[in-house]
Residue frames as qw, qx, qy, qz and C-alpha x, y, z in Angstrom:
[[0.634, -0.060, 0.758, 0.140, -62.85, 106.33, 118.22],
 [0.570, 0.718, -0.053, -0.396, -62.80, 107.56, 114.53],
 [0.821, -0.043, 0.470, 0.320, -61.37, 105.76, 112.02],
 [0.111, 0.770, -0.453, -0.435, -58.16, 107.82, 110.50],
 [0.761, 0.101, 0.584, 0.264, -57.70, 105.14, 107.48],
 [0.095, -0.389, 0.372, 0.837, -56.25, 106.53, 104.63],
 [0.047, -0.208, -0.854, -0.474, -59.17, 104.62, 103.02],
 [0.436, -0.340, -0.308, -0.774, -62.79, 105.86, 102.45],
 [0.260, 0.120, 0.750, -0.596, -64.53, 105.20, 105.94],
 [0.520, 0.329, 0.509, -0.601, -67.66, 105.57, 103.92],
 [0.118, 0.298, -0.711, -0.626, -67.01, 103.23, 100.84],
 [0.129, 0.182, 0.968, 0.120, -69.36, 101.21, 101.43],
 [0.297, -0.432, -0.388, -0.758, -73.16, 101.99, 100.53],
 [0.094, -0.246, -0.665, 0.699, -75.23, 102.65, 103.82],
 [0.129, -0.810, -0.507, -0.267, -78.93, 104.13, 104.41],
 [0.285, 0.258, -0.048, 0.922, -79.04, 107.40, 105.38],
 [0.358, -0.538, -0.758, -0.081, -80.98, 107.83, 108.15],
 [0.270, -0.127, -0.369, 0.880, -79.59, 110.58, 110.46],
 [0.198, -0.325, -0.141, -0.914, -82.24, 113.38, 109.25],
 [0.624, -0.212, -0.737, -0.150, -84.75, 110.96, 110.43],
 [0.775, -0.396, -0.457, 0.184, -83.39, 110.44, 114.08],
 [0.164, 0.164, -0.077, 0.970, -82.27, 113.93, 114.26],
 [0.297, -0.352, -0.015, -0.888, -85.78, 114.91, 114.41],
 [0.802, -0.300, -0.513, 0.065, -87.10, 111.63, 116.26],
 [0.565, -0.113, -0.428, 0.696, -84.44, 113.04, 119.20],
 [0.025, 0.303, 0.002, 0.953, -85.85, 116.94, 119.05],
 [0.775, -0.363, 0.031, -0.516, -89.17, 115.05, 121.21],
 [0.479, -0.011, -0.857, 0.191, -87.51, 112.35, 122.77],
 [0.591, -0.585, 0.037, -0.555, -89.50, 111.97, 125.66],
 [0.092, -0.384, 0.889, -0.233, -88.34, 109.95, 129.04],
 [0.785, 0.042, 0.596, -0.162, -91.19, 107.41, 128.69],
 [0.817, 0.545, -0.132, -0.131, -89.71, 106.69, 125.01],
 [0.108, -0.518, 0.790, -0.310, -86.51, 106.00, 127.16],
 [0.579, -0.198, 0.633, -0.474, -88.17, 104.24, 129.55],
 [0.905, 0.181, 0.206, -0.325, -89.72, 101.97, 126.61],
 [0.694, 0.444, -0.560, 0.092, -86.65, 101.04, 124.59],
 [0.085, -0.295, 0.888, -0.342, -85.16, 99.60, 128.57],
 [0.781, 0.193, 0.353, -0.478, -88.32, 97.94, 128.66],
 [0.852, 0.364, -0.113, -0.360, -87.48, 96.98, 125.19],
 [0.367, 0.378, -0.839, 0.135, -83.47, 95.54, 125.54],
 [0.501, -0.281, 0.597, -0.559, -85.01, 93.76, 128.67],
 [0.875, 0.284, 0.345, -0.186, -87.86, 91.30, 127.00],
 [0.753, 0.494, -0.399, -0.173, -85.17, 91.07, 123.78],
 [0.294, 0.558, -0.731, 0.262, -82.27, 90.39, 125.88],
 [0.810, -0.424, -0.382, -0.133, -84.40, 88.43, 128.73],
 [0.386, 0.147, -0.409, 0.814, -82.06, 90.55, 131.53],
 [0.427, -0.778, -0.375, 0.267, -83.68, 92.67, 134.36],
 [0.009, -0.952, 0.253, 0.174, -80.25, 95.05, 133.55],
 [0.650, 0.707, -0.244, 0.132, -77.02, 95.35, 132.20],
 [0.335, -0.783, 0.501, -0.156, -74.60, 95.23, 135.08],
 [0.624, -0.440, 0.609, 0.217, -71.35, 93.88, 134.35],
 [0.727, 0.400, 0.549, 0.100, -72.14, 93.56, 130.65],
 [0.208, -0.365, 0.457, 0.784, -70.78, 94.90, 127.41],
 [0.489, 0.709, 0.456, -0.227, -73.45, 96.52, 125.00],
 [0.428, 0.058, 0.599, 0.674, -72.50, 96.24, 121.10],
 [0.427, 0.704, 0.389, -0.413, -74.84, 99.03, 119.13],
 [0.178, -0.011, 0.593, 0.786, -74.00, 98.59, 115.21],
 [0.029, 0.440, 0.383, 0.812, -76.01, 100.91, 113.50],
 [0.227, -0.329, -0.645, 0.652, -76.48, 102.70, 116.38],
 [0.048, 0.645, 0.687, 0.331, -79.16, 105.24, 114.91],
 [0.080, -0.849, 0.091, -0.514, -80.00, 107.88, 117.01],
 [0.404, 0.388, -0.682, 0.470, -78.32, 106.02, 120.15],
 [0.684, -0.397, -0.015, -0.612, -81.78, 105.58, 121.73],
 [0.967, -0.198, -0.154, 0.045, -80.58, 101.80, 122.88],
 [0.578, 0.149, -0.444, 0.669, -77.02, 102.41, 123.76],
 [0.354, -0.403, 0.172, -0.826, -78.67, 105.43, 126.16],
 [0.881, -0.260, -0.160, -0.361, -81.14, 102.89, 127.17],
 [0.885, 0.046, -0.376, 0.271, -77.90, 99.93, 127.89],
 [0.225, 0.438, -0.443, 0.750, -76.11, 102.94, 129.98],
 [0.587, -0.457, 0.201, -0.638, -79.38, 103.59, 132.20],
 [0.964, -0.080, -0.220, -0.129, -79.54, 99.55, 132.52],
 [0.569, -0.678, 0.464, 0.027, -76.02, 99.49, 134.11],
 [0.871, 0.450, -0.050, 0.190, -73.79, 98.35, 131.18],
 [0.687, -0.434, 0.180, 0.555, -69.79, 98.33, 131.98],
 [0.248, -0.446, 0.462, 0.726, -69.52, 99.22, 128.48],
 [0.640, 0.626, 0.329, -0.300, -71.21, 100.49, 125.46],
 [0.205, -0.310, 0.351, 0.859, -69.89, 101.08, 122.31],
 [0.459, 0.750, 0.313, -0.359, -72.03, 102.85, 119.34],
 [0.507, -0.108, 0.659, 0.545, -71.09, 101.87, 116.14],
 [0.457, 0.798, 0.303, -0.248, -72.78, 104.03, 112.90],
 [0.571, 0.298, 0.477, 0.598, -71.78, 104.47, 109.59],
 [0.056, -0.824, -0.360, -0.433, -74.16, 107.82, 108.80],
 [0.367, 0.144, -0.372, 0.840, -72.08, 110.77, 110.33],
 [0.440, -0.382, 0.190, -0.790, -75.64, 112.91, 111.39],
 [0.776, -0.532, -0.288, -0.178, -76.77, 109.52, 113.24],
 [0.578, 0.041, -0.441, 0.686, -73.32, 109.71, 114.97],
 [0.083, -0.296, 0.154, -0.939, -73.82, 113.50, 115.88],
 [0.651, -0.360, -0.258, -0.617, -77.13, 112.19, 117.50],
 [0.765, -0.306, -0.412, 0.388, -75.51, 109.30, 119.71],
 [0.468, 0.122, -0.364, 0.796, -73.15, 112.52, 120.80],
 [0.298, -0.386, 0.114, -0.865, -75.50, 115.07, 121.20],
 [0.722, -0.487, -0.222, -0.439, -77.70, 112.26, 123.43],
 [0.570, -0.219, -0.397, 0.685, -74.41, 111.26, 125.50],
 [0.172, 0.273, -0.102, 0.941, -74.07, 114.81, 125.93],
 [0.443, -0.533, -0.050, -0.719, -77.46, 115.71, 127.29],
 [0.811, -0.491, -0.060, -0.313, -77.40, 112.48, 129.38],
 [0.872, -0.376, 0.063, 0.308, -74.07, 111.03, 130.55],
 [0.299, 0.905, -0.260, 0.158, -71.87, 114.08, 128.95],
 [0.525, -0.667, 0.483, -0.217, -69.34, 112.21, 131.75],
 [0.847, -0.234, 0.350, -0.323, -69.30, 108.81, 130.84],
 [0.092, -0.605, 0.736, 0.288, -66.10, 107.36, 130.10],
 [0.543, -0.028, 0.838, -0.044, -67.74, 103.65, 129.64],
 [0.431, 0.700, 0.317, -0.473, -69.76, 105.23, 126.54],
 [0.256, -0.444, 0.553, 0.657, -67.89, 105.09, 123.49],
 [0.660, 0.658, 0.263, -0.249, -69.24, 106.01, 119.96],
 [0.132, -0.401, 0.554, 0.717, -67.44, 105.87, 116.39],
 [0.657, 0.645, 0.042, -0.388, -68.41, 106.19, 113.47],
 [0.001, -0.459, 0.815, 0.354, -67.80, 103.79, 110.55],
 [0.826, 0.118, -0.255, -0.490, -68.95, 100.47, 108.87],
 [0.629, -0.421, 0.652, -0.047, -68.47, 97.09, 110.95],
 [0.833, 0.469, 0.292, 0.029, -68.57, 95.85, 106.70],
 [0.254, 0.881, -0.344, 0.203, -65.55, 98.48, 106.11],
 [0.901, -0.042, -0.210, 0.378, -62.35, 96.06, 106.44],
 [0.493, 0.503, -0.151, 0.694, -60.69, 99.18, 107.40],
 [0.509, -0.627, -0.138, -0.574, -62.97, 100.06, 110.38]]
């Protein structure tokens, strides 16, 4: 789901976090899973996701869209400006749901009228 505009994808200004959540991902651990479902749970005041559609804009390292897949979401998508936090949502599909059609990441700005 990349956006092929003929316009800059990344005109707009954005933090640059990827390095960050690159190395934040090299120790993920499964109770730091376990706590972000813990955490969409008490925000979202759900038990799980099932049947639901899970929006992640500035999807970071992709620690909550991971988290909305384990919870039984129909359908994520991961939204991220910052191309190494993208590469981080993929590489954590990849280790965990390398399969999962319902998963869907792009990269862009939901502020980018071209996006």
């Amino acid at each position: 789901m990349e956006n092929k505009s003929s316009k800059n994808r990344h005109s707009l200004q954005y933090f640059q976090f990827g390095k960050n959540w690159k190395r934040f991902l090299s120790n993920l651990s499964e109770r730091q899973i376990i706590e972000a479902e813990i955490s969409l749970k008490n925000i979202l005041g759900w038990n799980d996701l099932n049947g639901k559609t899970f929006l992640d804009v500035g999807s970071g390292s992709g620690l909550f869209s991971l988290a909305a897949v384990r919870l039984g979401a129909q359908e994520v998508l991961s939204i991220e400006a910052d191309p190494i936090c993208v590469a981080c949502t993929r590489d954590l599909k990849k280790k965990y749901y390398p399969d999962a059609k319902k998963w869907r990441i792009g990269e862009g700005s939901v502020l980018n009228p071209f996006f």
